[in-house]
mmCIF file of the N, C-alpha and C atoms, coordinates in Angstrom:
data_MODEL
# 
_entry.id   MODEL 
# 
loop_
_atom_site.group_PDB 
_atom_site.id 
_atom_site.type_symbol 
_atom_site.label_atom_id 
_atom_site.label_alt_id 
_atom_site.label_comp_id 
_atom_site.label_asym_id 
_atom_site.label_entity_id 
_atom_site.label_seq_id 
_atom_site.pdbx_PDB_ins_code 
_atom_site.Cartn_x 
_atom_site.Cartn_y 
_atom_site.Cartn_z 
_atom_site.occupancy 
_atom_site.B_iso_or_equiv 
_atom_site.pdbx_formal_charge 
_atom_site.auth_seq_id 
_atom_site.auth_comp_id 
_atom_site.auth_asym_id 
_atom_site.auth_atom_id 
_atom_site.pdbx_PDB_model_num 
ATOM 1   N N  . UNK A 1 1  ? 0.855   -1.180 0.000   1.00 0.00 ? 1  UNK A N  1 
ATOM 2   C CA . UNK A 1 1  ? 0.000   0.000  0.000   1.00 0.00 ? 1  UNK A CA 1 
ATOM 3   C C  . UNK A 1 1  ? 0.893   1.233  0.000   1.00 0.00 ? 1  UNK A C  1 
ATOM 4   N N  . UNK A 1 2  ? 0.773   2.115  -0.724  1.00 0.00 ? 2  UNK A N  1 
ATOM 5   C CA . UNK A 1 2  ? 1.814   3.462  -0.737  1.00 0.00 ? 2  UNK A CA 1 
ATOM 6   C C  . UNK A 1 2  ? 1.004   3.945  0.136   1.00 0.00 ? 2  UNK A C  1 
ATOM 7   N N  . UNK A 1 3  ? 1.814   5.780  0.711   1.00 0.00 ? 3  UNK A N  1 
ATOM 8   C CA . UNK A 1 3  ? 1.846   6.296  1.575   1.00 0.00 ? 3  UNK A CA 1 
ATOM 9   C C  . UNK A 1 3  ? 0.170   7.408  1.428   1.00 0.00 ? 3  UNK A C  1 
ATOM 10  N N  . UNK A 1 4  ? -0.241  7.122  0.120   1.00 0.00 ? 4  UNK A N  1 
ATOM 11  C CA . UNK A 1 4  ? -0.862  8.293  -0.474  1.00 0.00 ? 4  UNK A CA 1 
ATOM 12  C C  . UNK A 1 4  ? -1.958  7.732  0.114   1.00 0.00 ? 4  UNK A C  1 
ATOM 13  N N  . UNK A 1 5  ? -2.116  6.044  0.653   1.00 0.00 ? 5  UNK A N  1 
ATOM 14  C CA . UNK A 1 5  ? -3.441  5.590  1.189   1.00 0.00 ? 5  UNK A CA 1 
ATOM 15  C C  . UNK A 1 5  ? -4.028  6.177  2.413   1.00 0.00 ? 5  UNK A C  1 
ATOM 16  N N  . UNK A 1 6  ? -3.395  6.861  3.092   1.00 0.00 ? 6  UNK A N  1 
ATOM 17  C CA . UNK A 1 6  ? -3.468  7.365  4.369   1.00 0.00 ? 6  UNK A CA 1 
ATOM 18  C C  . UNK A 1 6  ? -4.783  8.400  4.486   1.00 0.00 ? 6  UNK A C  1 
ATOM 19  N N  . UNK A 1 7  ? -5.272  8.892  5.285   1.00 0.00 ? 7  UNK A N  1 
ATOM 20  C CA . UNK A 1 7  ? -5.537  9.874  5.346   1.00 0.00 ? 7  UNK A CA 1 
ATOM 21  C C  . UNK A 1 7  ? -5.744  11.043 4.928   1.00 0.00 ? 7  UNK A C  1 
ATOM 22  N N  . UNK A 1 8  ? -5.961  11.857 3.366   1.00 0.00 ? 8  UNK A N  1 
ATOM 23  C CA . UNK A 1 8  ? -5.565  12.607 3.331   1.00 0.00 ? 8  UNK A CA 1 
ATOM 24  C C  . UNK A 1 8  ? -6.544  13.663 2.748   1.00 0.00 ? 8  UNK A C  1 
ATOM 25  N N  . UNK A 1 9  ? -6.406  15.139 3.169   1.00 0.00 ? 9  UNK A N  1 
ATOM 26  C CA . UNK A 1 9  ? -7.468  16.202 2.835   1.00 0.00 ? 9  UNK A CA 1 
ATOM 27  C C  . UNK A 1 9  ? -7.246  16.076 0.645   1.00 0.00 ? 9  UNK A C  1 
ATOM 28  N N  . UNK A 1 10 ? -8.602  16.470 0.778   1.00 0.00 ? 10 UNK A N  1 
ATOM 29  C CA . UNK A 1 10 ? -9.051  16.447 -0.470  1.00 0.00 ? 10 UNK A CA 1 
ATOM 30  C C  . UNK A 1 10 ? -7.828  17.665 -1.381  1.00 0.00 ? 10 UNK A C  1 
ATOM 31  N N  . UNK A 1 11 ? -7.882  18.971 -0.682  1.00 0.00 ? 11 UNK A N  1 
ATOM 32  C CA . UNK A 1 11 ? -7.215  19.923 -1.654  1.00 0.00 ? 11 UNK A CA 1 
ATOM 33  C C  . UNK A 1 11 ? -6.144  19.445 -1.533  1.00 0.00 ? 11 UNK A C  1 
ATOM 34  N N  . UNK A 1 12 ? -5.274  18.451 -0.505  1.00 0.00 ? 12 UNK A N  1 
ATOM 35  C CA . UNK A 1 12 ? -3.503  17.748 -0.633  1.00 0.00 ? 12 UNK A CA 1 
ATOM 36  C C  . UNK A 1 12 ? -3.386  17.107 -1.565  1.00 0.00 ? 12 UNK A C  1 
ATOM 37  N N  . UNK A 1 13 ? -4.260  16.182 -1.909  1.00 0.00 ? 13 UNK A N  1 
ATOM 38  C CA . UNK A 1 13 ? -4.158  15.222 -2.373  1.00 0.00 ? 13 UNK A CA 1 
ATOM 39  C C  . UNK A 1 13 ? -3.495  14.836 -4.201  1.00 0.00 ? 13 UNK A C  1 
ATOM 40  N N  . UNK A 1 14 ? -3.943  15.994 -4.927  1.00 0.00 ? 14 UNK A N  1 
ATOM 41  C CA . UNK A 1 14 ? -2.911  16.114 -5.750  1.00 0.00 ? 14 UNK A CA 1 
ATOM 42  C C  . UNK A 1 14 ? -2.080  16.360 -5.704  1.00 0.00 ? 14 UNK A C  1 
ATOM 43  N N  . UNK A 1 15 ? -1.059  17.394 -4.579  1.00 0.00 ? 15 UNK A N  1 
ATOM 44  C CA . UNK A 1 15 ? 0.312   17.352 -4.728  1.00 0.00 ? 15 UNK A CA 1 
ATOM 45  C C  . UNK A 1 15 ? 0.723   16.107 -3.858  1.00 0.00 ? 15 UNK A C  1 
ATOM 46  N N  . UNK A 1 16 ? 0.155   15.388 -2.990  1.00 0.00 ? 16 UNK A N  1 
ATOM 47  C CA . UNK A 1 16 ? 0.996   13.928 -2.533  1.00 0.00 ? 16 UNK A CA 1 
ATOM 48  C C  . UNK A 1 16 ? 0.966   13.590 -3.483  1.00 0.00 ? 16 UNK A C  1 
ATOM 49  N N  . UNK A 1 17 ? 0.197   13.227 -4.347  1.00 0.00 ? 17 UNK A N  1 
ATOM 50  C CA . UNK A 1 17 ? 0.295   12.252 -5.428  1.00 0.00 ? 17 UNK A CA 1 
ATOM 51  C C  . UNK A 1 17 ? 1.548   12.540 -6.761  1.00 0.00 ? 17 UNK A C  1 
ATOM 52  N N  . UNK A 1 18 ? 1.751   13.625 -6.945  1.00 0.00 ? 18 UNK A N  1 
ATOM 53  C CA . UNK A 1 18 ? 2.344   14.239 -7.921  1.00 0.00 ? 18 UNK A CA 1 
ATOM 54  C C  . UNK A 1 18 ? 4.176   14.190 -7.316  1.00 0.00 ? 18 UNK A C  1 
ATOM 55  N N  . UNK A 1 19 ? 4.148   14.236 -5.724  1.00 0.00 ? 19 UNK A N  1 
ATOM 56  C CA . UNK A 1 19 ? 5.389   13.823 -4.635  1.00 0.00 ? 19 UNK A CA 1 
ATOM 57  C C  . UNK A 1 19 ? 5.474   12.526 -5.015  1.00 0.00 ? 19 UNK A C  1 
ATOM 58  N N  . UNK A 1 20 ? 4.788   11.866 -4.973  1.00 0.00 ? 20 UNK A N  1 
ATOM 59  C CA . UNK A 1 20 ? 5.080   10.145 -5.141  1.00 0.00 ? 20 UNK A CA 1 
ATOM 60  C C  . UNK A 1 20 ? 5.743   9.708  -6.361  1.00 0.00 ? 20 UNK A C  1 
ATOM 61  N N  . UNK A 1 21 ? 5.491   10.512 -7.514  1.00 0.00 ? 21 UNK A N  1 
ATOM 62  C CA . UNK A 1 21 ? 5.242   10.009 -8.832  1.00 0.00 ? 21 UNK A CA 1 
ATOM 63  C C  . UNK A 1 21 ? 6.596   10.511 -9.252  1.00 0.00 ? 21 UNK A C  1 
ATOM 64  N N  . UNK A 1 22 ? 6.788   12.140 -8.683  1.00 0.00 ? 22 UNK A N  1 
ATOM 65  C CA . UNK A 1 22 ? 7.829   12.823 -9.061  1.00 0.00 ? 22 UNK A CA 1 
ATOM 66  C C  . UNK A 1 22 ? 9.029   11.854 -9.450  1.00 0.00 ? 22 UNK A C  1 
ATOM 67  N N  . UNK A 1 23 ? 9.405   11.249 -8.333  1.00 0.00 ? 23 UNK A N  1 
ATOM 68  C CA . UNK A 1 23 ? 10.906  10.577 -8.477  1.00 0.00 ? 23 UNK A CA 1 
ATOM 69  C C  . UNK A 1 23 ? 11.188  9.662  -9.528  1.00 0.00 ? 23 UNK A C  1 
ATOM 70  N N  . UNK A 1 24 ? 9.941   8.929  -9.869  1.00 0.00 ? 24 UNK A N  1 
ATOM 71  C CA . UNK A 1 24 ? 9.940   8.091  -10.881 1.00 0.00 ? 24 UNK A CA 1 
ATOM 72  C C  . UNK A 1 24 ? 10.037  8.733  -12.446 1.00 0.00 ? 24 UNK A C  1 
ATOM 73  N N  . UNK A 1 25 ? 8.956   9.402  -12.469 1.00 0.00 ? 25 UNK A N  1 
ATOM 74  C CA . UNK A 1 25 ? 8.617   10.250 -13.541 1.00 0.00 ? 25 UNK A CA 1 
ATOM 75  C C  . UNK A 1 25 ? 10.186  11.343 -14.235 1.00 0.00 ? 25 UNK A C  1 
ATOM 76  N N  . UNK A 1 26 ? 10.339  12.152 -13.557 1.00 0.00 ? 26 UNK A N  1 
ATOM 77  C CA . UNK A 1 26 ? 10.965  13.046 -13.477 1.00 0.00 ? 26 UNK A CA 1 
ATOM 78  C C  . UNK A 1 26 ? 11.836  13.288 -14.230 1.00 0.00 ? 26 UNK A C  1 
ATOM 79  N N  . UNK A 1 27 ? 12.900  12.051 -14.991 1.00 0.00 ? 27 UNK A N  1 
ATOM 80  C CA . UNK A 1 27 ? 13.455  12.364 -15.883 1.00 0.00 ? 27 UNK A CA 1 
ATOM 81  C C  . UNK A 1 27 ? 13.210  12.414 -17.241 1.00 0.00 ? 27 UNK A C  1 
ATOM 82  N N  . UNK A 1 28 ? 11.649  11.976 -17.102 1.00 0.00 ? 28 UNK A N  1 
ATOM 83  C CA . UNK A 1 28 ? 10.603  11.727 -18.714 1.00 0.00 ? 28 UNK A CA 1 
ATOM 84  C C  . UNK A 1 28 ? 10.152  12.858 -18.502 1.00 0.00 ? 28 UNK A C  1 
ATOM 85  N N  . UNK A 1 29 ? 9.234   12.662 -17.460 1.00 0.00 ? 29 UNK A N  1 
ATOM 86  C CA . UNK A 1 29 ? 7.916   13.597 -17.698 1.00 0.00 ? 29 UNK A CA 1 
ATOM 87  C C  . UNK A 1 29 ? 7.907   14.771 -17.437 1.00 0.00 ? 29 UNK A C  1 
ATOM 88  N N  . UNK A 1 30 ? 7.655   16.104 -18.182 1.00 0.00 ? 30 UNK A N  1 
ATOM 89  C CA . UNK A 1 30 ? 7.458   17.404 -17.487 1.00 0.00 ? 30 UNK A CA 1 
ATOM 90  C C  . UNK A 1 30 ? 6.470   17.685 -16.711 1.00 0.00 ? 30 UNK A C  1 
ATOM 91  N N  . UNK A 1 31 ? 7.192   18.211 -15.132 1.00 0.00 ? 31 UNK A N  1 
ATOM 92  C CA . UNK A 1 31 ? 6.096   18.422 -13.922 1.00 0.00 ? 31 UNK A CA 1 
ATOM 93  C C  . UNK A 1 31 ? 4.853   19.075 -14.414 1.00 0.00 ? 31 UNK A C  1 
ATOM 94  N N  . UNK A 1 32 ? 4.585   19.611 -15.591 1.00 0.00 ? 32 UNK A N  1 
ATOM 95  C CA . UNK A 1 32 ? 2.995   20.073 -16.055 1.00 0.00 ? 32 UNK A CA 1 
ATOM 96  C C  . UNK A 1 32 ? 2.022   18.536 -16.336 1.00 0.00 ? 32 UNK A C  1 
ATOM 97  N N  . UNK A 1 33 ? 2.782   18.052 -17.291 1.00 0.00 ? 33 UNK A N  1 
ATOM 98  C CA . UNK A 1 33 ? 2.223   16.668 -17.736 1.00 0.00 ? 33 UNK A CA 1 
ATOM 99  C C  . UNK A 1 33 ? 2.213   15.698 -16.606 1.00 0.00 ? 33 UNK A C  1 
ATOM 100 N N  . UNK A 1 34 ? 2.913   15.606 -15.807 1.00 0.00 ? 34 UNK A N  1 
ATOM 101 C CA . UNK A 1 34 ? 2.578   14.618 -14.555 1.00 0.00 ? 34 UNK A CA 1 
ATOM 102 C C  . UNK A 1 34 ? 1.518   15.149 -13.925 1.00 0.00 ? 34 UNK A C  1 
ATOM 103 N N  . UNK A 1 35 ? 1.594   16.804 -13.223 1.00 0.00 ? 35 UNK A N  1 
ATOM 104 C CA . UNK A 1 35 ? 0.209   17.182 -13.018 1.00 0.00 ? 35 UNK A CA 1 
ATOM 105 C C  . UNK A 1 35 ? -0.985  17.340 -13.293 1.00 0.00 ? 35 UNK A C  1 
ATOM 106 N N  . UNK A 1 36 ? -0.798  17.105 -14.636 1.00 0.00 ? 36 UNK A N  1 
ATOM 107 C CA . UNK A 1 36 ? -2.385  16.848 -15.481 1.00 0.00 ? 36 UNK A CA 1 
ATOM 108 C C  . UNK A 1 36 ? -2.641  15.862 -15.617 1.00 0.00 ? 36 UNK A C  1 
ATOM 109 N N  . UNK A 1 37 ? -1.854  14.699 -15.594 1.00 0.00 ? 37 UNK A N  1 
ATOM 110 C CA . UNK A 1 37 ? -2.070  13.179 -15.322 1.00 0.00 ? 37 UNK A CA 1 
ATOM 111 C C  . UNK A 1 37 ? -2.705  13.190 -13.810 1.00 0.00 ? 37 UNK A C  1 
ATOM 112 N N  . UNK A 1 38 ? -2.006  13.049 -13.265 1.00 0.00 ? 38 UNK A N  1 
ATOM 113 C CA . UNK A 1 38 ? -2.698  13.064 -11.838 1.00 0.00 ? 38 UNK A CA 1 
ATOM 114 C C  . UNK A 1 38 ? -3.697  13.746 -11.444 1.00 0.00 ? 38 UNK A C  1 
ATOM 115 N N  . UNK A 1 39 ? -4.480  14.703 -12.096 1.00 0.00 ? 39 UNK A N  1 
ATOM 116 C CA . UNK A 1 39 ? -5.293  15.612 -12.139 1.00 0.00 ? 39 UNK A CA 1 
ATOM 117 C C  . UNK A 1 39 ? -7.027  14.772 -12.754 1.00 0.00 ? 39 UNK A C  1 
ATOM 118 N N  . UNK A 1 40 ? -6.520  14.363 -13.995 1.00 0.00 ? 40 UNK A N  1 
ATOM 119 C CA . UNK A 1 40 ? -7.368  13.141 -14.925 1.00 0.00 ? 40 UNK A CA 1 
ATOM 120 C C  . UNK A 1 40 ? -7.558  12.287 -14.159 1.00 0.00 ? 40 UNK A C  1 
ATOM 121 N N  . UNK A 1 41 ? -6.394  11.678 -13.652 1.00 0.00 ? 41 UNK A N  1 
ATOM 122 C CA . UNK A 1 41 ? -7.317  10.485 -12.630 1.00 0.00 ? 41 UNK A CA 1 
ATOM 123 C C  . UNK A 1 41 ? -8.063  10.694 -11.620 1.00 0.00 ? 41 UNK A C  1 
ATOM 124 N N  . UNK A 1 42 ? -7.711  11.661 -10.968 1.00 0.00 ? 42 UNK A N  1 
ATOM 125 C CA . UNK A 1 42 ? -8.233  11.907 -9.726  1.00 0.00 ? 42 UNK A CA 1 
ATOM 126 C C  . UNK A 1 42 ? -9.930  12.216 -10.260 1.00 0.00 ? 42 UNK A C  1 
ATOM 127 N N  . UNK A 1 43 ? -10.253 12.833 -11.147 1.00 0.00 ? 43 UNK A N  1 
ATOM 128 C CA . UNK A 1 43 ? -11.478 13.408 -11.551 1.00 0.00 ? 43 UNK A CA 1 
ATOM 129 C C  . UNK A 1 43 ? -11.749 11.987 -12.424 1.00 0.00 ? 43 UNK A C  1 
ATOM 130 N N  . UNK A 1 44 ? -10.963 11.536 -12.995 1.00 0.00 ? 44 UNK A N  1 
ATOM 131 C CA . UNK A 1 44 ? -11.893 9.964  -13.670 1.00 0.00 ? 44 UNK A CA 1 
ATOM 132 C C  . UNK A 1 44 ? -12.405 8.765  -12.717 1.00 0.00 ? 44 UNK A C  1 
ATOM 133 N N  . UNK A 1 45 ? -11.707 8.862  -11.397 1.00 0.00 ? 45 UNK A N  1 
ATOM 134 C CA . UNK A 1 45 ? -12.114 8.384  -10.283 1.00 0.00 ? 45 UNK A CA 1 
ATOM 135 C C  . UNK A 1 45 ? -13.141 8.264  -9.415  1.00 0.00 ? 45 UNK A C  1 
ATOM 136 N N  . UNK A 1 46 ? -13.158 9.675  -9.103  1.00 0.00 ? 46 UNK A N  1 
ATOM 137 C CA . UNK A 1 46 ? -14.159 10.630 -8.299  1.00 0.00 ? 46 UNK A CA 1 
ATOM 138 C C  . UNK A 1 46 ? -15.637 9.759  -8.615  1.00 0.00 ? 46 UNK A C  1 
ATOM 139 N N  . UNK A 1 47 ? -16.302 9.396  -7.298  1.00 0.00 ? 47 UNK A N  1 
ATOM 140 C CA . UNK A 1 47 ? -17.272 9.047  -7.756  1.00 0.00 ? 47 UNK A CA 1 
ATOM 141 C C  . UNK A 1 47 ? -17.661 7.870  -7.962  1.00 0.00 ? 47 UNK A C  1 
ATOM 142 N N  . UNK A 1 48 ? -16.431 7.158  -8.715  1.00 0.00 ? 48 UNK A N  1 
ATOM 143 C CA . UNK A 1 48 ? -16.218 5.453  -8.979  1.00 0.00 ? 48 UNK A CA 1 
ATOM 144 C C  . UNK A 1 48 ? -15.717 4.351  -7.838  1.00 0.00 ? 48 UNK A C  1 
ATOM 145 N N  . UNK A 1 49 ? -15.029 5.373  -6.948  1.00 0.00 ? 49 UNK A N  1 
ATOM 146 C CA . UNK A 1 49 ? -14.597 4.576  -6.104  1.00 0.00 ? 49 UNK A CA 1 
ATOM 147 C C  . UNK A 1 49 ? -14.843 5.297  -4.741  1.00 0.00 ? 49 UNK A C  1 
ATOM 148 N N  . UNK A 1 50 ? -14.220 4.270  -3.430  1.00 0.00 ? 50 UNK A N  1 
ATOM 149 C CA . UNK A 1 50 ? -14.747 5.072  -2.130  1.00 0.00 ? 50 UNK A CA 1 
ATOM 150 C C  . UNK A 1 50 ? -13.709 5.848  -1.773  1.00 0.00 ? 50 UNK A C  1 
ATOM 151 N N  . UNK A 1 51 ? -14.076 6.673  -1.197  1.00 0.00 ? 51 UNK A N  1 
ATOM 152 C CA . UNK A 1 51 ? -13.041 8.065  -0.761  1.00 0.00 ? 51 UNK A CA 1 
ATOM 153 C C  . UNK A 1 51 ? -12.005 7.621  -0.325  1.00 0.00 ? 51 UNK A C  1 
ATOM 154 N N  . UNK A 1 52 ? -12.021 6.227  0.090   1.00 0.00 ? 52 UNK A N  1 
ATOM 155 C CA . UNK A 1 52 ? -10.683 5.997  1.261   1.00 0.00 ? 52 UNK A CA 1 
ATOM 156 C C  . UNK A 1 52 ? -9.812  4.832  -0.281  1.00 0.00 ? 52 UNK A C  1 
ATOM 157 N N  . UNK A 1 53 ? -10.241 4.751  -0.847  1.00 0.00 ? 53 UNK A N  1 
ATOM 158 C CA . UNK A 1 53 ? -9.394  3.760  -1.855  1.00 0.00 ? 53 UNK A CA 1 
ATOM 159 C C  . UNK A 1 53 ? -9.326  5.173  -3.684  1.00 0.00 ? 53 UNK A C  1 
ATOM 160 N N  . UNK A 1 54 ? -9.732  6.144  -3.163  1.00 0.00 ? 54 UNK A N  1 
ATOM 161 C CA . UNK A 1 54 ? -9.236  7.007  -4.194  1.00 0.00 ? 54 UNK A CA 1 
ATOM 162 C C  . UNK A 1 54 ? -7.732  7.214  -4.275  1.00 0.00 ? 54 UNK A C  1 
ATOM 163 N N  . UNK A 1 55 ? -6.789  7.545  -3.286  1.00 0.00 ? 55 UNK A N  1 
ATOM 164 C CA . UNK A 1 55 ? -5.444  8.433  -3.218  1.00 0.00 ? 55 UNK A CA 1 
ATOM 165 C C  . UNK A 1 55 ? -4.785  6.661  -4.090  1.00 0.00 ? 55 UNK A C  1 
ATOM 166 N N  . UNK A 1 56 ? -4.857  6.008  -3.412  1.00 0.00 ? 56 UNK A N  1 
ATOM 167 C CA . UNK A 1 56 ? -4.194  4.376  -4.123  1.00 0.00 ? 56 UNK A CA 1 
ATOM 168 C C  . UNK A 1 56 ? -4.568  4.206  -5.287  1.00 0.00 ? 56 UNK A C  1 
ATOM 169 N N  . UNK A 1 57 ? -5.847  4.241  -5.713  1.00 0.00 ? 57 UNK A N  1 
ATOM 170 C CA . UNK A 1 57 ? -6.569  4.438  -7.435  1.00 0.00 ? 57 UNK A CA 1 
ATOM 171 C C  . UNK A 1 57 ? -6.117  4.965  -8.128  1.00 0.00 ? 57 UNK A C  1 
ATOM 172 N N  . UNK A 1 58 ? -6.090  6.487  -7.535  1.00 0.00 ? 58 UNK A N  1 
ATOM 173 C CA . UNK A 1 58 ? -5.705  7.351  -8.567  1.00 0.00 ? 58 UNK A CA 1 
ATOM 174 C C  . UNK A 1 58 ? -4.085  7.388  -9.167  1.00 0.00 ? 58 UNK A C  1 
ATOM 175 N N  . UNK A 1 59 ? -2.977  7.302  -7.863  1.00 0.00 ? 59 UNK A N  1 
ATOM 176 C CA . UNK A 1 59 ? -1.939  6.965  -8.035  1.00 0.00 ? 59 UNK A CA 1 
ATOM 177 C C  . UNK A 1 59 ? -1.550  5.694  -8.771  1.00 0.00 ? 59 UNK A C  1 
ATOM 178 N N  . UNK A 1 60 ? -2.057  4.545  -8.646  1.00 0.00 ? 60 UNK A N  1 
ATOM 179 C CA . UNK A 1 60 ? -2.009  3.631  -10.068 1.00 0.00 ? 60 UNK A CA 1 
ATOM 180 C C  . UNK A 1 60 ? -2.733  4.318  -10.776 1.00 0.00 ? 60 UNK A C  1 
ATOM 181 N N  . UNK A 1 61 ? -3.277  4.402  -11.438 1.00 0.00 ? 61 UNK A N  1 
ATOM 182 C CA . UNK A 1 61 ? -4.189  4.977  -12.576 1.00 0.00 ? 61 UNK A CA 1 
ATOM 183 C C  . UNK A 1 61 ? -2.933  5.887  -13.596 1.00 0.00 ? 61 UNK A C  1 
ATOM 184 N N  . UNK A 1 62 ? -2.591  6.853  -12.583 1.00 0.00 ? 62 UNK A N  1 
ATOM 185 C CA . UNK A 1 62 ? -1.729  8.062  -13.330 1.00 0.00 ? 62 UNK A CA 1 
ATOM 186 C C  . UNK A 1 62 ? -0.171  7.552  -13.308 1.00 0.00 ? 62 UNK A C  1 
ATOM 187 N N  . UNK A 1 63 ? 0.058   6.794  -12.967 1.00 0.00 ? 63 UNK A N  1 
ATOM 188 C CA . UNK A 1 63 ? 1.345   5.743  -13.287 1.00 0.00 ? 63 UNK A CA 1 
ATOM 189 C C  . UNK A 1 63 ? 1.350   4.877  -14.386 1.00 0.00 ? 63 UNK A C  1 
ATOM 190 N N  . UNK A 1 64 ? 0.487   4.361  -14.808 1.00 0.00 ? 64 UNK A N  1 
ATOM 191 C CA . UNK A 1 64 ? -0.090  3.553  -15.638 1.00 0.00 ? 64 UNK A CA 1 
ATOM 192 C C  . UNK A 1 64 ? 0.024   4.383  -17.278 1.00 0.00 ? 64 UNK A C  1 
ATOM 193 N N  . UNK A 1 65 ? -0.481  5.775  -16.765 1.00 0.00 ? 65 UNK A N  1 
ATOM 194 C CA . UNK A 1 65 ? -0.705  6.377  -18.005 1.00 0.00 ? 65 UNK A CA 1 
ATOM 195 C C  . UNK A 1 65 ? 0.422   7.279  -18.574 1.00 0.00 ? 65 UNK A C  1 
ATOM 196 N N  . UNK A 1 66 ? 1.410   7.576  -17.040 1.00 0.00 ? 66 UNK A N  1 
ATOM 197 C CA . UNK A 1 66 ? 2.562   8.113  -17.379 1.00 0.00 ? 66 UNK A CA 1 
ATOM 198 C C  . UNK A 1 66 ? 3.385   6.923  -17.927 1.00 0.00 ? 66 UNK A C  1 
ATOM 199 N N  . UNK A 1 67 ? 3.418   6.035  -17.725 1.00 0.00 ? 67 UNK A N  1 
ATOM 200 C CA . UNK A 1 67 ? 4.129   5.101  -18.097 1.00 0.00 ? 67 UNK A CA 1 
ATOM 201 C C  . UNK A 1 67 ? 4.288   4.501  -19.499 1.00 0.00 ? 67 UNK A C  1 
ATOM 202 N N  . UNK A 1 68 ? 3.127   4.772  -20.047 1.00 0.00 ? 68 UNK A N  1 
ATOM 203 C CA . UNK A 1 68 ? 2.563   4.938  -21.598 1.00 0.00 ? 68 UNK A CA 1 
ATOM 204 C C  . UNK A 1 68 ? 3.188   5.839  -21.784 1.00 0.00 ? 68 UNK A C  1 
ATOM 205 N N  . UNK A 1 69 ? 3.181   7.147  -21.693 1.00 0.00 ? 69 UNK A N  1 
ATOM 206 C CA . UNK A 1 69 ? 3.795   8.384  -22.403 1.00 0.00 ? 69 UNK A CA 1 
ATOM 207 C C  . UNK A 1 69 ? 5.055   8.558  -22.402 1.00 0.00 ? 69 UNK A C  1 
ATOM 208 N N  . UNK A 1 70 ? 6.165   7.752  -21.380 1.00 0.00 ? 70 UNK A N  1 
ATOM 209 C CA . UNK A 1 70 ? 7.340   7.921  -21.068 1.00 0.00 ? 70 UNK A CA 1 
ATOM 210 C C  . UNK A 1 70 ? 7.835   6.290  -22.209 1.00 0.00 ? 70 UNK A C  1 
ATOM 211 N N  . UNK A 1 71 ? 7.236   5.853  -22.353 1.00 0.00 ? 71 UNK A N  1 
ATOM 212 C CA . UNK A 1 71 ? 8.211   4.507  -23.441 1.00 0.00 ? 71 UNK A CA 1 
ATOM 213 C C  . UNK A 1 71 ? 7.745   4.992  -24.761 1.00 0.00 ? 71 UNK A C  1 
ATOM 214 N N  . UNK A 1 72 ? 6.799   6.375  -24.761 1.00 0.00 ? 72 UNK A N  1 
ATOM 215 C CA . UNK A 1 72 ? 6.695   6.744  -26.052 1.00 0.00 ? 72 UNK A CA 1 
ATOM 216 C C  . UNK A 1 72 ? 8.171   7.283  -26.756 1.00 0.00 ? 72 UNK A C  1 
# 
């Protein structure tokens, strides 16, 4: 379970997520495009899942899709 499962206020929650991703991402992705990834999931989520299994969702979700764009 990553750290992003925890607890966390709604307006944080995109920059934990965008902290998590950073290190991985970072030498592909530009911090705009990781933030709009993480941004998409969080809102393709919303709704689909329960509040307490969103921050883990969304963070796979936007890994998944950065991960596509970075072996492009």
């Amino acid at each position: 379970m990553t750290e992003t499962a925890t607890a966390v206020q709604p307006a944080d929650l995109p920059r934990r997520l965008v902290d998590e991703l950073d290190p991985i991402f970072a030498p592909h992705i530009p911090p705009r495009v990781l933030a709009q990834s993480v941004e998409q999931a969080l809102h393709d989520l919303r709704g689909s899942v329960s509040a307490e299994a969103l921050p883990e969702m969304a963070v796979r979700l936007a890994r998944h899709r950065l991960q596509s764009i970075a072996s492009r």
